[in-house]
NUBATI-693339 format. One record per residue (C-alpha): x, y, z; residue in three letters. Coordinates in steps of 0.5 Angstrom, whole numbers, padded with zeros to 4 digits, always signed. Example, Ala and Ser with C-alpha at 12.3 -4.5 7.8 and 13.67 -1.06 7.14 Angstrom:
% residues 2
+0025-0009+0016Ala
+0027-0002+0014Ser
% end
This chain:
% residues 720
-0035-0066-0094Unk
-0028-0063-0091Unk
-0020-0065-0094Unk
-0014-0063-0091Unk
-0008-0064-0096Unk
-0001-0066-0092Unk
+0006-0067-0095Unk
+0012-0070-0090Unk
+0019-0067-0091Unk
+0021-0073-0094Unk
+0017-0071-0100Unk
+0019-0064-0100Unk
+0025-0068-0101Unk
+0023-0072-0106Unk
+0021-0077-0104Unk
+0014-0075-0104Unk
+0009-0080-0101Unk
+0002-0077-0099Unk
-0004-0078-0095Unk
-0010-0075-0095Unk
-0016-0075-0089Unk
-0024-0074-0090Unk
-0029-0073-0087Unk
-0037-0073-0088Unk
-0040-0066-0085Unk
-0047-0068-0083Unk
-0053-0064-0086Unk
-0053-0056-0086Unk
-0046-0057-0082Unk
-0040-0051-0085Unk
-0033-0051-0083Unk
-0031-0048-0076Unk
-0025-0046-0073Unk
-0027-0052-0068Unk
-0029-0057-0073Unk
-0022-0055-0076Unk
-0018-0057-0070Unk
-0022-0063-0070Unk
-0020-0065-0077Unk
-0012-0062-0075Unk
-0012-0067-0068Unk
-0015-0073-0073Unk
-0009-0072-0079Unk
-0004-0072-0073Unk
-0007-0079-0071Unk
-0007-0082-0078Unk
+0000-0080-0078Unk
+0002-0083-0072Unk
-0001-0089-0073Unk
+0000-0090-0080Unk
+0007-0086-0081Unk
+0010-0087-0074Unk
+0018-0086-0078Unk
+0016-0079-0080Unk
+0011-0076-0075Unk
+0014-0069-0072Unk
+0017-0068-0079Unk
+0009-0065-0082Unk
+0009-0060-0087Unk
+0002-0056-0088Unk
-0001-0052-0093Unk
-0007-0048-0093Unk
-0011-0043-0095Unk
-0013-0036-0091Unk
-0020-0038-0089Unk
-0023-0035-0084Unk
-0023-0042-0080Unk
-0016-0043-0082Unk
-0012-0036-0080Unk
-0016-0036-0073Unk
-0012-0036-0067Unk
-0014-0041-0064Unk
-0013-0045-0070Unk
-0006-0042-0070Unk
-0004-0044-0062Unk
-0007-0051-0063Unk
-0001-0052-0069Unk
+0003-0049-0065Unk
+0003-0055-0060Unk
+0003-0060-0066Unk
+0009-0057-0068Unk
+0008-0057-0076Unk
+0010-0053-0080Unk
+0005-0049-0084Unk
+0007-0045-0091Unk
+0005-0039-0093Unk
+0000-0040-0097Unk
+0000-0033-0103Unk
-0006-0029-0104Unk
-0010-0029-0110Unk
-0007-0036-0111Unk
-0013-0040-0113Unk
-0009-0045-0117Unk
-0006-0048-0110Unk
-0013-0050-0108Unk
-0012-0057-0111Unk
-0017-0061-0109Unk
-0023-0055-0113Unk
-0019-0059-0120Unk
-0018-0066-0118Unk
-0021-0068-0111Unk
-0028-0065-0112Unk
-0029-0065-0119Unk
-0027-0072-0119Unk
-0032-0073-0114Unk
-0037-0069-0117Unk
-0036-0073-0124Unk
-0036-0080-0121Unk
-0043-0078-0116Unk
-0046-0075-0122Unk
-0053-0078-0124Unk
-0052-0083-0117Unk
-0058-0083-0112Unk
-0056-0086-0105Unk
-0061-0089-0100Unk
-0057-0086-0093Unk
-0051-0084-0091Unk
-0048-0090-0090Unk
-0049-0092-0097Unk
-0046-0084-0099Unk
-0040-0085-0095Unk
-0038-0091-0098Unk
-0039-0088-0105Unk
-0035-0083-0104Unk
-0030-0087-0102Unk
-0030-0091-0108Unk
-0027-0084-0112Unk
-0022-0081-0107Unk
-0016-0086-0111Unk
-0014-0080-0116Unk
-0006-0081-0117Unk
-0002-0078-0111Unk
+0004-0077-0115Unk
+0001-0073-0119Unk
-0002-0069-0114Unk
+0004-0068-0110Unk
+0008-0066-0115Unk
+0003-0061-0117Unk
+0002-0059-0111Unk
+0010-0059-0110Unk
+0011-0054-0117Unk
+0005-0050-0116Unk
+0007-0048-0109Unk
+0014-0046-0111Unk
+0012-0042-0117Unk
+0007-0038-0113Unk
+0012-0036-0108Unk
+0017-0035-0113Unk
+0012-0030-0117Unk
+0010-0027-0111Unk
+0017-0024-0110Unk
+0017-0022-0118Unk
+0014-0016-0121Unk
+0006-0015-0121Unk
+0007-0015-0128Unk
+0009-0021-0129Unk
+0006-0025-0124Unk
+0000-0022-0127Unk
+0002-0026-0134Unk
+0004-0032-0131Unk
-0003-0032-0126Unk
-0006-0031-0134Unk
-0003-0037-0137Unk
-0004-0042-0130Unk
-0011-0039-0132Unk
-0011-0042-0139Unk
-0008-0048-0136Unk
-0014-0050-0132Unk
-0019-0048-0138Unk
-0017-0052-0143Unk
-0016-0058-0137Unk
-0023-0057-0136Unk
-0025-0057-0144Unk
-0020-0063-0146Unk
-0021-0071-0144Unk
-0014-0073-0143Unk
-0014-0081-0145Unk
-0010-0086-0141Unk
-0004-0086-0144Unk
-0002-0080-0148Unk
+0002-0074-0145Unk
+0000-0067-0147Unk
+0004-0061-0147Unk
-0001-0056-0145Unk
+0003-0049-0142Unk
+0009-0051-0146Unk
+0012-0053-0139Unk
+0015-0060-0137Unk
+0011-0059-0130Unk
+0005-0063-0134Unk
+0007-0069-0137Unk
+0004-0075-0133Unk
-0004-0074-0135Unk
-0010-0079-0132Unk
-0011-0084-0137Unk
-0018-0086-0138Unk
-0021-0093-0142Unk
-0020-0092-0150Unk
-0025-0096-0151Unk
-0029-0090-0150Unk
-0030-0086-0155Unk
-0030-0077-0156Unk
-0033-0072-0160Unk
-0027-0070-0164Unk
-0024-0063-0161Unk
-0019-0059-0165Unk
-0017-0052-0163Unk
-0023-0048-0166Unk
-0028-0051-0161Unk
-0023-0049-0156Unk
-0023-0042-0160Unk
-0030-0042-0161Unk
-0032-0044-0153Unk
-0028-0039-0151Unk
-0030-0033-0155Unk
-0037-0036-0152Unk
-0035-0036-0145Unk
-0031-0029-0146Unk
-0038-0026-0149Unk
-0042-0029-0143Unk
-0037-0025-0138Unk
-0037-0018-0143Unk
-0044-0018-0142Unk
-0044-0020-0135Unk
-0039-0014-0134Unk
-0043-0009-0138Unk
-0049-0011-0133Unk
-0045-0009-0127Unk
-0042-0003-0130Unk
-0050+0000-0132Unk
-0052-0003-0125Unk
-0045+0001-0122Unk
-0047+0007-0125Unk
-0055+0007-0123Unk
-0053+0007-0115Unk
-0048+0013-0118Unk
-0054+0017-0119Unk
-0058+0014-0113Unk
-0053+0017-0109Unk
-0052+0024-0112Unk
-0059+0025-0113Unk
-0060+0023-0105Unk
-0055+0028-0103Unk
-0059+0032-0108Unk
-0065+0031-0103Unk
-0061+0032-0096Unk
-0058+0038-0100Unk
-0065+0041-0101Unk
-0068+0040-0094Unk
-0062+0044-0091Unk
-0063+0049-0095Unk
-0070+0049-0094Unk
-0071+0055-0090Unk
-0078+0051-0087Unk
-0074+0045-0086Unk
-0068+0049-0082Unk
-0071+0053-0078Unk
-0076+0047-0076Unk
-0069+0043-0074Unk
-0065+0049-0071Unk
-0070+0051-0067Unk
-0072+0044-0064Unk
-0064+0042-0063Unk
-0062+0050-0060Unk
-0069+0047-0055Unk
-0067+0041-0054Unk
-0060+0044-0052Unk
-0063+0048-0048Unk
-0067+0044-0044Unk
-0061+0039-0043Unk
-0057+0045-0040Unk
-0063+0048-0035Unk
-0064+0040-0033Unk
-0056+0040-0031Unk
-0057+0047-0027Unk
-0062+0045-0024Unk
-0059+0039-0022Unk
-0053+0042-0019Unk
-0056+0047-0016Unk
-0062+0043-0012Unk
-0057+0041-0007Unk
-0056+0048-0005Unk
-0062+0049-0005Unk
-0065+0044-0001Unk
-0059+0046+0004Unk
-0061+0053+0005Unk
-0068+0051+0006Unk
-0067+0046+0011Unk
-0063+0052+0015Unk
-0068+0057+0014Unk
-0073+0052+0017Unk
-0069+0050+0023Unk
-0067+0057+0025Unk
-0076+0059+0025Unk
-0077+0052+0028Unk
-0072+0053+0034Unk
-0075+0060+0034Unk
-0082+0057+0035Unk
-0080+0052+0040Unk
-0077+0056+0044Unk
-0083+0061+0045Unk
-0088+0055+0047Unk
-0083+0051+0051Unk
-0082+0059+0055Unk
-0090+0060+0055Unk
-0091+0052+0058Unk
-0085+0054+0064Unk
-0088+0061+0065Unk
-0096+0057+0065Unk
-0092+0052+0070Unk
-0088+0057+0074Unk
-0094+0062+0075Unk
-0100+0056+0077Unk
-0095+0053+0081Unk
-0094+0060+0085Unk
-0101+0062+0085Unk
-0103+0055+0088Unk
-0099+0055+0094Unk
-0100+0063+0095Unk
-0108+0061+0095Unk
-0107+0055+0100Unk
-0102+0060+0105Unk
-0108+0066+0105Unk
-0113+0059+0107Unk
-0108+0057+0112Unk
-0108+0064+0114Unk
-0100+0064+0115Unk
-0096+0070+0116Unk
-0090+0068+0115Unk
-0087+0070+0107Unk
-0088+0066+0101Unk
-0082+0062+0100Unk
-0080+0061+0091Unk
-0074+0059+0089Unk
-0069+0063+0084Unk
-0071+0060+0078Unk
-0079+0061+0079Unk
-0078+0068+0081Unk
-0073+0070+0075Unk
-0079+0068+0070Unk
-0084+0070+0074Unk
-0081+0077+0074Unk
-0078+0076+0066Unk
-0086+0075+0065Unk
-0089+0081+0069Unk
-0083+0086+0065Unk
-0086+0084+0058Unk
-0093+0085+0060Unk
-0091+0092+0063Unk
-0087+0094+0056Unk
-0093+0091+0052Unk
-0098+0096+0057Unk
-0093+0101+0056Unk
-0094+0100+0049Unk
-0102+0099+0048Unk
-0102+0106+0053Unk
-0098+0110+0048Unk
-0103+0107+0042Unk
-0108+0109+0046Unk
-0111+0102+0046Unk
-0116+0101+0052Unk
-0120+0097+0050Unk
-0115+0091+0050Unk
-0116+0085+0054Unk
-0111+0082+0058Unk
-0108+0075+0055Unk
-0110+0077+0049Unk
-0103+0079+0046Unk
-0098+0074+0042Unk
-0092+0073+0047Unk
-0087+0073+0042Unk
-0083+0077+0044Unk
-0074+0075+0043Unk
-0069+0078+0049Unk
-0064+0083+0045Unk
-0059+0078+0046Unk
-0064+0072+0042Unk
-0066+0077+0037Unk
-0058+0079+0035Unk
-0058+0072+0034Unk
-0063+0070+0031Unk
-0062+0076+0027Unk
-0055+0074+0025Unk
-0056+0067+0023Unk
-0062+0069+0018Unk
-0058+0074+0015Unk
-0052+0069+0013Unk
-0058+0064+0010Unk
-0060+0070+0006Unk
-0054+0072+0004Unk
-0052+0064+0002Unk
-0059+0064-0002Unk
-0057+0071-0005Unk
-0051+0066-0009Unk
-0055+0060-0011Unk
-0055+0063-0018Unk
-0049+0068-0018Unk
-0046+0064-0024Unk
-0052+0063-0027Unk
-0054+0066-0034Unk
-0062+0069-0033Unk
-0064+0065-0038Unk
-0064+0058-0034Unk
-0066+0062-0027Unk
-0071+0067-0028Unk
-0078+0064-0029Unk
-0081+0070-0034Unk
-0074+0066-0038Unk
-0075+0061-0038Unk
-0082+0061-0040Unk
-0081+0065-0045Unk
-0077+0059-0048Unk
-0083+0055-0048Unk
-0088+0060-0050Unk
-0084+0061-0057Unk
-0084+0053-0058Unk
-0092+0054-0057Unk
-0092+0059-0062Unk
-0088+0058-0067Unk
-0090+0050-0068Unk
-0096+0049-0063Unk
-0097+0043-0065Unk
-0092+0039-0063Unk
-0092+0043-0057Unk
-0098+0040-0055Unk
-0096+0033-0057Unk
-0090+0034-0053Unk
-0095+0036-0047Unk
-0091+0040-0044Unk
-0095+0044-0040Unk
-0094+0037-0036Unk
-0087+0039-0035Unk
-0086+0045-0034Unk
-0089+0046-0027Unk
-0082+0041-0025Unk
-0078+0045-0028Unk
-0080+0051-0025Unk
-0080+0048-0018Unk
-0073+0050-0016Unk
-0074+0057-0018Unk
-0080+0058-0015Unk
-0077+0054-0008Unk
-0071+0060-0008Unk
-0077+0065-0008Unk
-0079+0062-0002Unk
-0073+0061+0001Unk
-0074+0068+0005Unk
-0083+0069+0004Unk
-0085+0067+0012Unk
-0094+0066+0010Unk
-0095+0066+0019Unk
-0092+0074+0018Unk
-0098+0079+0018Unk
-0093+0083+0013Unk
-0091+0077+0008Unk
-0092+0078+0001Unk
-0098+0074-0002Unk
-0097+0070-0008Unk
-0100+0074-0013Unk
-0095+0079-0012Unk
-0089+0074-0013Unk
-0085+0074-0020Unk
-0087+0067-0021Unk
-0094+0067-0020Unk
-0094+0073-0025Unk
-0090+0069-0030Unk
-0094+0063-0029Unk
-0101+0068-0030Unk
-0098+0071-0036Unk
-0096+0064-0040Unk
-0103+0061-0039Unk
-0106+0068-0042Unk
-0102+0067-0048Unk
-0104+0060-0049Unk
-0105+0060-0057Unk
-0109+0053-0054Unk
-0117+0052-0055Unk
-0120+0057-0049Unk
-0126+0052-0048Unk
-0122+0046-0047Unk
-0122+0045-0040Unk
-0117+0040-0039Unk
-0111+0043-0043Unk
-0104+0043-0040Unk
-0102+0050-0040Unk
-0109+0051-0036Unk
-0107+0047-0030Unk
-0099+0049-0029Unk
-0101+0055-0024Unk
-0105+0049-0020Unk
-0100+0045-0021Unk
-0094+0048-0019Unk
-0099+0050-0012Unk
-0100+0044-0011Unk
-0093+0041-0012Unk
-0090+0046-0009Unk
-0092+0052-0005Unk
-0098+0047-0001Unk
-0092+0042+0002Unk
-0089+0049+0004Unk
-0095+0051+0007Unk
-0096+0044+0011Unk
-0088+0045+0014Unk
-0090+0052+0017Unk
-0097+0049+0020Unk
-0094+0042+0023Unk
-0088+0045+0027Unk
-0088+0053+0026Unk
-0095+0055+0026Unk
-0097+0058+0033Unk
-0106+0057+0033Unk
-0106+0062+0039Unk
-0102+0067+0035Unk
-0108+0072+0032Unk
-0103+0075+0027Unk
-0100+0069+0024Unk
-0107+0065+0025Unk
-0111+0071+0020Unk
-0105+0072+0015Unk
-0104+0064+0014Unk
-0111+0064+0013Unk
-0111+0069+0008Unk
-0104+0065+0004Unk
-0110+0059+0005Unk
-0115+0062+0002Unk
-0113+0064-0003Unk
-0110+0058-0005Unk
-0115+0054-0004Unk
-0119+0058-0008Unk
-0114+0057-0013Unk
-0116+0050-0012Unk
-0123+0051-0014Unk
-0121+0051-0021Unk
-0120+0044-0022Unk
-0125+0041-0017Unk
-0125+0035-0021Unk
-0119+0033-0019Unk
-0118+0030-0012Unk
-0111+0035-0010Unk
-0107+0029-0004Unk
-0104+0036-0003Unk
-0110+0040+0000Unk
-0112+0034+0004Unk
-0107+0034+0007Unk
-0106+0042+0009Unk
-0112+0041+0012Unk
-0112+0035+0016Unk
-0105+0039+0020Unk
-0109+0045+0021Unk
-0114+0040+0024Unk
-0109+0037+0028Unk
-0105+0044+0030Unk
-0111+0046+0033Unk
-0113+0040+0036Unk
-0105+0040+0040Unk
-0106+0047+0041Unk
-0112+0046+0045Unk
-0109+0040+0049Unk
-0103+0044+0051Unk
-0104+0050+0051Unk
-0111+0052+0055Unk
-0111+0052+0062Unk
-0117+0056+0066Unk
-0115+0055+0073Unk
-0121+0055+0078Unk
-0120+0058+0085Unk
-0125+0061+0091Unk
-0130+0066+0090Unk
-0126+0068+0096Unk
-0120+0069+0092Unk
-0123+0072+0086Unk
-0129+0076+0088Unk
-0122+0081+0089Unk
-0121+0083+0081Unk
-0115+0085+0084Unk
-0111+0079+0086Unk
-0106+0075+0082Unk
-0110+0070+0082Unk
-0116+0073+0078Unk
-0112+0077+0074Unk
-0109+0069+0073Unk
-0115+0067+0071Unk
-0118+0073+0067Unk
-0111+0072+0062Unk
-0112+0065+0061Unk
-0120+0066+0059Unk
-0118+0071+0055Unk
-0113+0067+0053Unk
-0118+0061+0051Unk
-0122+0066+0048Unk
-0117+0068+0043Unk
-0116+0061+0041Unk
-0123+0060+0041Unk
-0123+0067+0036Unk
-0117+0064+0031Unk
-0121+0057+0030Unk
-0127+0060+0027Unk
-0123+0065+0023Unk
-0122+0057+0018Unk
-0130+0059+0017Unk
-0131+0057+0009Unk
-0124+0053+0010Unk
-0125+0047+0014Unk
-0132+0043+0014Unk
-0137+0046+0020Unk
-0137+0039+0023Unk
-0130+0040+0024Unk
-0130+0047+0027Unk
-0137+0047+0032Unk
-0133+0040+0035Unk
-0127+0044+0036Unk
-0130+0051+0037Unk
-0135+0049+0041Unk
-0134+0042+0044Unk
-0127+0042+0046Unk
-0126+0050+0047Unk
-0133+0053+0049Unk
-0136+0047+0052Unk
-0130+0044+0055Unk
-0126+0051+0058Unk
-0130+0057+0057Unk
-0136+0056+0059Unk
-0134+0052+0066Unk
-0130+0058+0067Unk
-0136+0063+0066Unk
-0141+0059+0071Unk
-0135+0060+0077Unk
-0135+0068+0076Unk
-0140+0072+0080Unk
-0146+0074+0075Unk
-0145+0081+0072Unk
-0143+0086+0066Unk
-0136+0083+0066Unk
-0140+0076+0064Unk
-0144+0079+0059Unk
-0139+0082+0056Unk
-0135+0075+0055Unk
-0141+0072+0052Unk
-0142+0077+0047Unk
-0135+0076+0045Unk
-0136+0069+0044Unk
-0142+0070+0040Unk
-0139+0075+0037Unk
-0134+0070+0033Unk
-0139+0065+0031Unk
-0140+0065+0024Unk
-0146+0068+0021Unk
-0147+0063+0016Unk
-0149+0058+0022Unk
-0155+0062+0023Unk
-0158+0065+0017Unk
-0164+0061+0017Unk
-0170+0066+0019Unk
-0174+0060+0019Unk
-0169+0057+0025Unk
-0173+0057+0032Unk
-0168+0052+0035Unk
-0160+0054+0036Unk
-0155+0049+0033Unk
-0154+0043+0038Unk
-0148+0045+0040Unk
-0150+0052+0044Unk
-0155+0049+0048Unk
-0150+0048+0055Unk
-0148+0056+0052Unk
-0156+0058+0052Unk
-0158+0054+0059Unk
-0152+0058+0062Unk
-0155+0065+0058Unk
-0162+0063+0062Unk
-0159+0062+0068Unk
-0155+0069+0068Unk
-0162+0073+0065Unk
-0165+0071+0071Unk
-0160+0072+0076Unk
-0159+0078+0073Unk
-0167+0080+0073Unk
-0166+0080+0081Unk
-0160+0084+0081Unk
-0158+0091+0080Unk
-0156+0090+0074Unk
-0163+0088+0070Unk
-0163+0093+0065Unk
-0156+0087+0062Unk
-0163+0083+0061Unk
-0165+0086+0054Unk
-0157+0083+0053Unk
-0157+0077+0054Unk
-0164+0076+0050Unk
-0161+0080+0044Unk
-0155+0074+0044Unk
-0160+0069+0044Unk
-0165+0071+0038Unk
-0158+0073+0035Unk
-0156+0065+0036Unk
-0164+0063+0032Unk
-0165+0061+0039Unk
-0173+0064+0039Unk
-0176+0059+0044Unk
-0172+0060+0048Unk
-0172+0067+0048Unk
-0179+0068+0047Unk
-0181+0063+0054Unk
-0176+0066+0057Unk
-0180+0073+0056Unk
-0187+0069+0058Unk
-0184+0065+0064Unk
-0181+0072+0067Unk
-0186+0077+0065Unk
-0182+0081+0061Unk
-0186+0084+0057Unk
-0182+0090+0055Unk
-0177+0086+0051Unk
-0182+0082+0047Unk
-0180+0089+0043Unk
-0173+0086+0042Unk
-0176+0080+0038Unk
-0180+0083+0034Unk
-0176+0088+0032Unk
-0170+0082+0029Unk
% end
C-alpha cells in the first residue's frame, strides 16, 4: 500500500483542510518511478473533482526516494505545475505516516484475517480516519522546524534531531487517553492527543518503566554495536592479512619471475603480431612483383619459341612445295618472318660458337634451352629485378632483429620451452609458431628462384637451420611421434615453401627446359622426402604440387612437340633445312622426353609410362623414327631413348616380357634389326639386341636370334 500526503495553499495559510489518496499494490508489487506518476496523475483528479476551487494551488512534500527524485517524476510535476518542498535530509520525523497512518493501520489489522482482497481493501478502509488536523499541523510544524534546523549549526540540530527522537519513543510507550493533553517535549506543538475509550483499562506507567524500557532498549543497541565493532574489526584483519598474501607472492622470486616472464611473453608476442601484420602488405606486395617480372619473362620466352616453330614450319612448308613444283623463281618471305628466322639462326650460331670453344661435340641440335634475352631485355629485366630486391631490402629496416630474424625469434620460444616446458606444451605452440615465422620465411624467398641451376637449396637457408636447431633442443619426450615441436619444419613446408613451388610450376616452369627440370626436381625432392616423415597425414599440399607438374608436363607435350614430316626426297639430304628442322625437333622431343622421366620415384610409374611412353614415345617419337632411313643415326636415337628409362622398371631378372607400353618401340627394334641385317651395317645388330635384353625383352631377342641365325649373339644374352 502506497500514500501520498498533500496540503493546498490554503492550509499552508492556515486553513488546513487535507485529503489523502491510497491505493492497494497488488501482490510482490514495489513502488516505481511509473507507478508514482500513476498515484501523482490519481491525486490531481481527486483534487479537480473534489476541491475544483483549490486546484492549481497544490503543495507537495515528499522524501528523497529513489521513485520520487527521478527525472521522469520531476517533469511530470513540472507539467502539474505543483510546488514541491524541500524535503531535508536525515528528516525521518516528516514522514508522518510511519507514526500515524501505518501504525494505526498496523494496530487495527493486527490478529484480523481477510478471506480476498476485497474484503482486505475494505478493512483498510475502515482505519484511515486518524484526525486530519492534527496530522496537518503536524506535518505544518515538523516541516517548518526542519528547514529552520537545517540553516542552524550541526550541533544544535543534532540536539534537536535528539529530542524529536525522545518525542517519538515515549508516543510510542505511553496510551494517550481520549481527552487528556500531554506536555511531551515541553512544546505547545503537541496539545491535541488522540482520544481512546475510558472504558479500557491500562498497566499503570510512571517514569521508571519508561526509564527501565529505555535502559533496556539502549543495552540492546550497545550490545548490537559492540557486535558490529568486532565484526569491523575482523574484515580489518581479512584485509591486512590478504594484503599480507598478495605481498608475499610478489615477493616470491618463483612467483615472480613465473608472472614476469609470461607477461614480457605475452608482450612480445602481441608486438611481433602487430609487425607482422603491418608488414605482410608489403610483403605480399613485393611477391607479387617478383612473380609477375619471371611470369612475364617466361611468357615471353614461349610465346617467342611457338612464333619462331610457327615461322620456321611455315617457311619450310612452302620451300618444300616450290623444290616438288620445281620452280625457280626465289622464295617470297615476308619481313617479319625473315626478321625472326634470322633472330633464331644468330642465337644458334653464338650457342655453336659457345659449345666449340668448351669443346662440347657431342652436343645435339634441339637439345639446348633457348632462353636467351636481347641486351636490351636483359637491361631491363635486370633493372626491374634490382628495384624489387632493393624494395624487400627495406621491409624490415625499422625493425628490431628480435621480431624479424627466425633464429630470434625462436629463441623467445625455446626459452619458454625451457624454463616452464609445462605450459608451453599445454599452450601448443608448436602449433603456432610455423604461422608466426611464415612472413619471415616468405621474405627469404622473395629473391630464391628453385628453376635456376645455381639457387640455393633450402637446407642451406637461415631459416631452415633455425628451424632443425629448435626441433633438436626439444626438451619434449624424443619418442613421442606426434609432438608439436616435431612437425613444425613439415608444417612450415607445407604451409609455406610447397604453395611457392606449386606457383613456380603452374606458370613459370618450363618442362622442356633440362636445367630447371633437374634443379626443381632436386628442391621437390627433397621436400618430399622431408614429407615422408609425417606419412600419416594426408599433405592437400603435396597433392596438389604434383597434380600441376602432371598437368605442366601434359601442356607442354600439347604445345610444344611438333616433328614435322617431309619426303625422304627432302631428308635423305642430312644437309637441307628441312632435315635439319626436323632433326631439331626430335631431339627436342627427346629432351622433354629426358625431363619427364628424370620425376622417376616423385610421381607414380603409371603416371610417367602414360606421359613418357604413350604420349612422347609412342605418339611422337617413334612415328619420326619409322620415317628416317635405317642406319647408325636411328640406332643412336634408340639407345638414347633407352637410356633415359629408369632402371627400376626393368630390375626383375625374372622379367622375359617387357612392359606393355614398349611393345610398339620393340617391334620398330626388330624391324630395324632385320633391315640392318641385310645392309652394310649388320655389325648395329648386336646393338639393337643389347637395347632389347636391356628392356627384359628376352623372347623377343632370343627369337629373334633363332628366326635369323644368328648364332654369334646368343653370346650377347648370355653374357646379361
Amino acid at each position: 500500500m502506497a500514500t501520498l500526503t498533500l496540503m493546498t495553499r490554503a492550509a499552508a495559510e492556515g486553513l488546513l483542510n487535507s485529503m489523502k489518496n491510497w491505493e492497494m499494490l497488488e501482490k510482490n508489487a514495489t513502488v516505481n518511478k511509473e507507478l508514482y506518476i500513476a498515484q501523482l496523475h490519481h491525486v490531481n483528479e481527486a483534487i479537480r473533482l473534489k476541491r475544483p476551487d483549490q486546484h492549481g494551488q497544490t503543495i507537495l512534500l515528499h522524501d528523497n526516494a529513489r521513485p520520487h527524485v527521478a527525472q521522469v517524476v520531476k517533469a511530470a510535476l513540472q507539467k502539474l505545475e505543483w510546488e514541491v518542498l524541500k524535503h531535508p535530509p536525515y528528516s525521518p520525523d516528516l514522514a508522518l505516516t510511519d507514526y500515524h497512518l501505518f501504525r494505526s493501520l498496523s494496530n487495527h489489522m493486527k490478529g484480523v484475517t481477510f478471506d480476498n482482497k476485497e474484503v482486505l481493501k475494505t478493512g483498510s478502509t475502515t482505519s484511515l480516519t486518524p484526525d486530519q488536523a492534527i496530522f496537518g499541523r503536524t506535518a505544518s510544524t515538523n516541516w517548518s522546524r526542519a528547514i529552520t534546523n537545517e540553516e542552524t549549526s550541526e550541533e544544535s540540530q543534532e540536539d534537536e534531531n535528539q529530542d524529536i527522537w525522545e518525542q517519538q519513543q515515549m508516543k510510542k510507550a505511553v496510551k494517550i487517553t481520549e481527552g487528556r493533553d500531554i506536555d511531551l517535549s515541553h512544546s505547545s506543538e503537541f496539545q491535541t492527543v488522540k482520544k481512546f475509550d475510558t472504558s479500557i483499562s491500562f498497566p499503570p506507567v510512571n517514569l521508571e518503566i519508561i526509564k527501565k524500557q529505555l535502559n533496556t532498549r539502549l543495552t540492546l543497541l550497545q550490545d548490537t554495536h559492540r557486535s558490529h565493532l568486532r565484526e569491523y574489526e575482523k574484515y580489518i584483519e581479512d584485509v591486512k592479512s590478504s594484503e599480507n598474501a598478495v605481498q608475499n607472492l610478489e615477493n616470491s622470486s618463483n612467483q615472480a619471475l613465473s608472472f614476469k616472464f609470461y607477461k614480457s611473453m605475452k608482450i612480445y608476442v602481441e608486438n611481433l603480431i602487430d609487425c607482422l601484420n603491418e608488414k605482410i602488405i608489403n610483403i605480399q606486395e613485393i611477391e607479387s612483383s617478383m612473380h609477375a617480372l619471371l611470369l612475364k619473362q617466361a611468357m615471353t620466352f614461349m610465346k617467342r619459341r611457338q612464333d619462331e616453330l610457327k615461322h620456321e614450319s611455315t617457311y619450310l612448308q612452302q620451300l618444300s612445295r616450290k623444290a616438288e613444283t620445281s620452280a625457280n623463281e626465289s622464295l617470297a618471305i615476308d619481313e617479319n618472318t625473315q626478321r625472326i628466322l634470322e633472330e633464331l639462326e644468330s642465337r644458334r650460331a653464338r650457342r655453336r660458337q659457345a659449345r666449340a670453344l668448351s669443346e662440347n661435340c657431342d652436343h645435339q641440335e634441339g637439345t639446348s634451352s633457348d632462353d636467351e634475352l636481347s641486351s636490351v631485355d636483359m637491361i631491363d629485366f635486370q633493372k626491374s629485378q634490382g628495384d624489387i630486391l632493393q624494395d624487400h631490402k627495406k621491409i624490415f629496416e625499422d625493425v628490431h632483429d628480435d621480431f624479424c630474424n627466425v633464429r630470434n625469434v625462436l629463441l623467445k620460444f625455446q626459452q619458454w620451452r625451457e624454463k616452464f616446458p609445462n605450459s608451453y606444451y599445454e599452450a601448443f605452440i608448436g602449433f603456432c609458431i610455423p604461422k608466426l615465422l611464415n612472413p619471415l620465411i616468405r621474405v627469404q624467398l622473395i629473391d630464391w628462384n628453385p628453376l635456376k641451376f645455381d639457387s640455393i637449396g633450402l637446407k642451406q637457408m637461415s631459416w631452415f637451420i633455425s628451424i632443425e636447431e629448435f626441433m633438436d633442443n626439444s626438451v619434449e619426450d624424443s619418442q613421442k611421434e606426434d609432438s608439436s615441436d616435431k612437425k613444425i619444419l613439415y608444417t612450415v613446408i607445407n604451409k609455406t615453401i610447397i604453395p611457392q613451388l606449386t606457383d613456380f610450376v603452374e606458370f613459370i616452369w618450363d618442362p622442356l627446359s633440362t636445367s630447371q627440370t633437374t634443379s626443381l626436381i632436386t628442391h621437390c625432392r627433397m621436400i618430399l622426402e622431408e614429407h615422408s616423415t609425417c606419412e600419416s597425414e594426408v599433405s592437400k599440399g603435396k597433392q596438389d604440387l604434383l597434380k600441376s607438374i602432371v598437368s605442366r608436363m601434359k601442356k607442354a607435350i600439347e604445345d610444344d612437340v611438333f616433328i614435322p614430316l617431309y619426303p625422304k626426297s627432302a631428308v635423305e639430304n642430312r644437309a637441307s633445312p628441312q632435315s635439319k628442322f626436323q632433326e631439331r625437333q626430335f631431339w627436342s622431343a627427346l629432351k622433354l622426353f629426358r625431363n619427364v622421366l628424370l620425376w622417376n620415384g616423385l610421381l607414380p610409374d603409371d603416371t610417367l609410362r602414360e606421359l613418357g611412353l604413350d604420349k612422347l614415345l609412342n605418339r611422337y617419337l617413334l612415328i619420326a623414327l619409322l620415317n628416317a632411313m635405317p642406319g647408325p643415326e636411328v640406332v643412336k636415337k634408340c639407345n638414347q631413348i633407352t637410356a633415359y628409362l629408369p632402371e627400376k622398371w626393368f630390375t626383375n631378372s625374372a622379367m622375359r616380357t617387357s612392359i606393355p607400353q614398349l611393345e610398339n618401340f620393340i617391334q620398330f627394334l626388330l624391324q630395324s634389326a632385320y633391315t640392318l641385317s641385310k645392309s652394310e651395317f649388320r655389325d648395329k645388330v648386336k646393338e639393337i639386341i643389347l637395347i632389347l635384353v636391356k628392356i627384359r625383352a628376352m623372347n623377343q631377342a632370343e627369337s629373334f636370334i633363332e628366326e635369323y641365325h644368328l648364332d654369334h649373339l646368343k653370346s650377347v644374352i648370355n653374357e646379361v
